[in-house]
Rosetta silent file (secondary structure, phi, psi, omega in degrees, C-alpha in Angstrom):
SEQUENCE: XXXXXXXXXXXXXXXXXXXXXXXXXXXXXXXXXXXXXXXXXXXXXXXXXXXXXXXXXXXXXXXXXXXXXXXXXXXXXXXXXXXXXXXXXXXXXXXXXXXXXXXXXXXXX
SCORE:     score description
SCORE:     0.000 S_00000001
   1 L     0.000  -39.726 -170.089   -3.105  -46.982   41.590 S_00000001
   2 H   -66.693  -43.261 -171.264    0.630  -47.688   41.778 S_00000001
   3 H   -58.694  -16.689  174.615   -0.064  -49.662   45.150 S_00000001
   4 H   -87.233  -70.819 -172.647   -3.121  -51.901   43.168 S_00000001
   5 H   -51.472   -6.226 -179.578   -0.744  -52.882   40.440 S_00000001
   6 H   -79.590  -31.716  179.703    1.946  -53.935   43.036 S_00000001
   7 H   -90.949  -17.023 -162.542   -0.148  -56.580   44.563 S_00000001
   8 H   -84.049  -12.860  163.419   -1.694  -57.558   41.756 S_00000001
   9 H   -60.713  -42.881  174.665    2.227  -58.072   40.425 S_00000001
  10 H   -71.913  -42.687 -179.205    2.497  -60.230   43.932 S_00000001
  11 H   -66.672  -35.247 -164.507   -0.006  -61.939   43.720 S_00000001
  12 H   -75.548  -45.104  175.305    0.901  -63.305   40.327 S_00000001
  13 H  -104.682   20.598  144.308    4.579  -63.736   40.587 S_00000001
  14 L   -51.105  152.068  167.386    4.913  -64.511   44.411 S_00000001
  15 L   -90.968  160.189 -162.448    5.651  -68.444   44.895 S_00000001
  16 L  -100.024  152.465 -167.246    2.882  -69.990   45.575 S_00000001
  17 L  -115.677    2.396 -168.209    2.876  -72.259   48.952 S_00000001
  18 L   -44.695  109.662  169.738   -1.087  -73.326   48.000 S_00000001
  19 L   113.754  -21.802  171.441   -1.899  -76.831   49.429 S_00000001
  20 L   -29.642  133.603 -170.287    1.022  -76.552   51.195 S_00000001
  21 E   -91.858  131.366  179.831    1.937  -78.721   54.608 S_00000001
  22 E  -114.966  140.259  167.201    2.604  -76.410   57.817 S_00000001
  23 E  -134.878  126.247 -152.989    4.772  -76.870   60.704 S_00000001
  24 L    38.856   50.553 -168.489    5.507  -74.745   63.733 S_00000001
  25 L    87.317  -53.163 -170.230    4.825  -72.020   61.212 S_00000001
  26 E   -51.583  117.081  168.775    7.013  -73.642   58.762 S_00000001
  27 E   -93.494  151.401 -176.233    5.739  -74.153   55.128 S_00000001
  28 E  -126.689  104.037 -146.653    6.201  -77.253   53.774 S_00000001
  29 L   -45.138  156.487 -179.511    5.814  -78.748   50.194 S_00000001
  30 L   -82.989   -5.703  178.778    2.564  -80.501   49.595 S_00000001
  31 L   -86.823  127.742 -171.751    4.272  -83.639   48.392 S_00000001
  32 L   151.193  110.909 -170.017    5.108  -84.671   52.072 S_00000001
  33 L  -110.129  140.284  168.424    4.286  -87.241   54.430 S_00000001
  34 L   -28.481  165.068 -171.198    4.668  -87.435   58.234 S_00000001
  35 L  -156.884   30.189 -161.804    7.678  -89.469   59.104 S_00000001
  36 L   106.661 -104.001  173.659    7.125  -90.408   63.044 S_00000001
  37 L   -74.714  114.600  172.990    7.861  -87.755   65.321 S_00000001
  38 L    14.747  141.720  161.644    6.662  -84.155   65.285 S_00000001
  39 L    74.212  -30.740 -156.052    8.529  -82.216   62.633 S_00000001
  40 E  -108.047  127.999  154.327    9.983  -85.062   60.757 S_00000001
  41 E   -85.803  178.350  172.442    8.829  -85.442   57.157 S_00000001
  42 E  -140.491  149.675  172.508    9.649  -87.537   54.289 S_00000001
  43 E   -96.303  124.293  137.729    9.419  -85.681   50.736 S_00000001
  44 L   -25.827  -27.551 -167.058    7.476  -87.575   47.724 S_00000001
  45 L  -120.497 -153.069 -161.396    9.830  -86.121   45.095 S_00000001
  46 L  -117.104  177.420 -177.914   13.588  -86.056   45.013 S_00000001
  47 L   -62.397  -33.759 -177.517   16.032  -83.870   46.767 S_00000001
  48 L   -53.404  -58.155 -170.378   16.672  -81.523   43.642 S_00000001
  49 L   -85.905   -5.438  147.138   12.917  -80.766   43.452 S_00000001
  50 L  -134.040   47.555  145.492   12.213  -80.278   46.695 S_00000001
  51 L   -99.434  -21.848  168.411   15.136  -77.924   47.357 S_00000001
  52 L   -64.244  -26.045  173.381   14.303  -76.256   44.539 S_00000001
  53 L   -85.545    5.422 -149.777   10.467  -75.758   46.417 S_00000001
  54 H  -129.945  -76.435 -168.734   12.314  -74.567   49.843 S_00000001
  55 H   -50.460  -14.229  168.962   14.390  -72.061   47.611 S_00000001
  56 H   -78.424  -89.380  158.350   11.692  -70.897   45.768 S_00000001
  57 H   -24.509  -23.195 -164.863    9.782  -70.008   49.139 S_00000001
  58 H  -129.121  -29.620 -178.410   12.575  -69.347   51.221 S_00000001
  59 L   -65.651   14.908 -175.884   15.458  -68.008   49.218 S_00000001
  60 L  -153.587   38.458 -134.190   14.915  -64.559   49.159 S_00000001
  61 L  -135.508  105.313  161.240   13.514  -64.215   52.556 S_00000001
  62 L   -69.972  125.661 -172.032   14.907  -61.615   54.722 S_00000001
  63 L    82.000   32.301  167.596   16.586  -63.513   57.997 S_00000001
  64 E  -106.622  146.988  179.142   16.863  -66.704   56.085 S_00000001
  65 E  -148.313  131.865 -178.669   20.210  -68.427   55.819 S_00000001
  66 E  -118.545  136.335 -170.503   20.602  -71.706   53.432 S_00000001
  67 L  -108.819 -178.863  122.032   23.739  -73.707   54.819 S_00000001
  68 L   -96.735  140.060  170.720   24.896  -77.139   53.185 S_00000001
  69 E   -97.317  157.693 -144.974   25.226  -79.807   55.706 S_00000001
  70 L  -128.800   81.604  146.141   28.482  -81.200   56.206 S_00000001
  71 L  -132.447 -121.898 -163.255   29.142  -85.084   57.219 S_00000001
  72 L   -62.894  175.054  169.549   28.894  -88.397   56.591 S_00000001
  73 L   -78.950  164.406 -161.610   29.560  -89.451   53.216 S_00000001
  74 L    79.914  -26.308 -162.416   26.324  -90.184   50.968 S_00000001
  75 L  -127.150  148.536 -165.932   24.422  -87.523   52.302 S_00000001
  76 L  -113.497  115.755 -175.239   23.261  -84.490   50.771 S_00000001
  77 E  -176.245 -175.658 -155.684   21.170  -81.633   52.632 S_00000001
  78 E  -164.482  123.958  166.812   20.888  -77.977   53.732 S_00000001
  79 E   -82.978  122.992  163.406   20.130  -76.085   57.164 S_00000001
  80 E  -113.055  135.920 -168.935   18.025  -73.354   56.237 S_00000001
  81 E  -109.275  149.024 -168.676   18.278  -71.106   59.396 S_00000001
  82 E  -123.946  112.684 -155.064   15.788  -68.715   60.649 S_00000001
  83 L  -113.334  -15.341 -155.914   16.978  -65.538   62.604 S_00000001
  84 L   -50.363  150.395  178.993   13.703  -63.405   61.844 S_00000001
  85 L   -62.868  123.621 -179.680   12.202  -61.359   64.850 S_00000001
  86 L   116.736  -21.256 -164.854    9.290  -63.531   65.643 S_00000001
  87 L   -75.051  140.138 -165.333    9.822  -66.714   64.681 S_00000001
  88 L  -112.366   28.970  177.996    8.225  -69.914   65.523 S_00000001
  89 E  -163.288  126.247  171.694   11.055  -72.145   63.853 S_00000001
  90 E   -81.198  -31.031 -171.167   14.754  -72.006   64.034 S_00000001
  91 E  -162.497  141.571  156.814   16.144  -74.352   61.307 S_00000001
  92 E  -126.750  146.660  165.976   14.745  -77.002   58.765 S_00000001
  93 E  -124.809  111.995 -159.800   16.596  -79.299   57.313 S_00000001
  94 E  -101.647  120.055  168.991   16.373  -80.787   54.101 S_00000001
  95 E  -123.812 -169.056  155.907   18.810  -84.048   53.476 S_00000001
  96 E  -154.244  147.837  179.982   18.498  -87.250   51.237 S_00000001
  97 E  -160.698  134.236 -172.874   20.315  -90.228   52.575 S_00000001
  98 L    70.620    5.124 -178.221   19.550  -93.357   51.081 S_00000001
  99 L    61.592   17.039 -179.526   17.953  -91.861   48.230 S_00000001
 100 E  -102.088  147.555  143.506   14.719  -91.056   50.787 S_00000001
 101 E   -58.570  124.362 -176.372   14.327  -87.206   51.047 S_00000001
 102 E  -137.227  147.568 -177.783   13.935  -86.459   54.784 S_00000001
 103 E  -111.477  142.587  173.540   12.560  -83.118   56.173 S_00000001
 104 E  -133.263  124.525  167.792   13.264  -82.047   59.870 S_00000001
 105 L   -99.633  100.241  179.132   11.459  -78.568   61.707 S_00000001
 106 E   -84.354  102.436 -178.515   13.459  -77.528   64.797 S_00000001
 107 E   -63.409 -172.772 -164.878   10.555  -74.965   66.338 S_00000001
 108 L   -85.055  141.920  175.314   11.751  -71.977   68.008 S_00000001
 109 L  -141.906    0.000    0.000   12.461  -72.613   71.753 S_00000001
């Protein structure tokens, strides 16, 4: 009994990734269009809201690491790094430059 109410607690309050875009493994918000090359996305919505979907999915993720990226001026983003046993992706990176949201999946090699 305790083990029925636990999922039925997961299922309800897990985030949900439903409709969701996948890459190398990697979930990816459903607002999100291809952007050229393998892996590279562009996000419909703005950087707030869809760092706020990566952290909702990802932040509490054992073998997850969320970085801020560090350069030029203008640009805003975050390596989230993936150390988990298993993995078919090492690091996505979510930036905005230019006020476009850009997604990147570096699979696992």
């Amino acid at each position: 009994m305790k083990r029925a109410s636990w999922l039925l607690a997961w299922a309800l309050f897990a985030p949900s990734t439903a409709g969701a875009v996948s890459f190398s493994g990697a979930s990816l918000p459903e607002k999100v269009r291809p952007a050229g090359e393998d892996g590279r996305y562009r996000s419909l919505e703005s950087y707030d809201r869809t760092l706020r979907w990566f952290r909702r999915v990802y932040g509490r993720s054992e073998g997850l690491f969320f970085q801020p990226i560090r350069g030029a001026a203008g640009v805003d983003g975050v390596h989230i790094h993936n150390l988990r046993a298993g993995r078919r992706w090492d690091t996505i990176n979510v930036y905005e430059a230019k006020k476009v949201v850009h997604i990147l999946v570096l699979p696992h090699r």
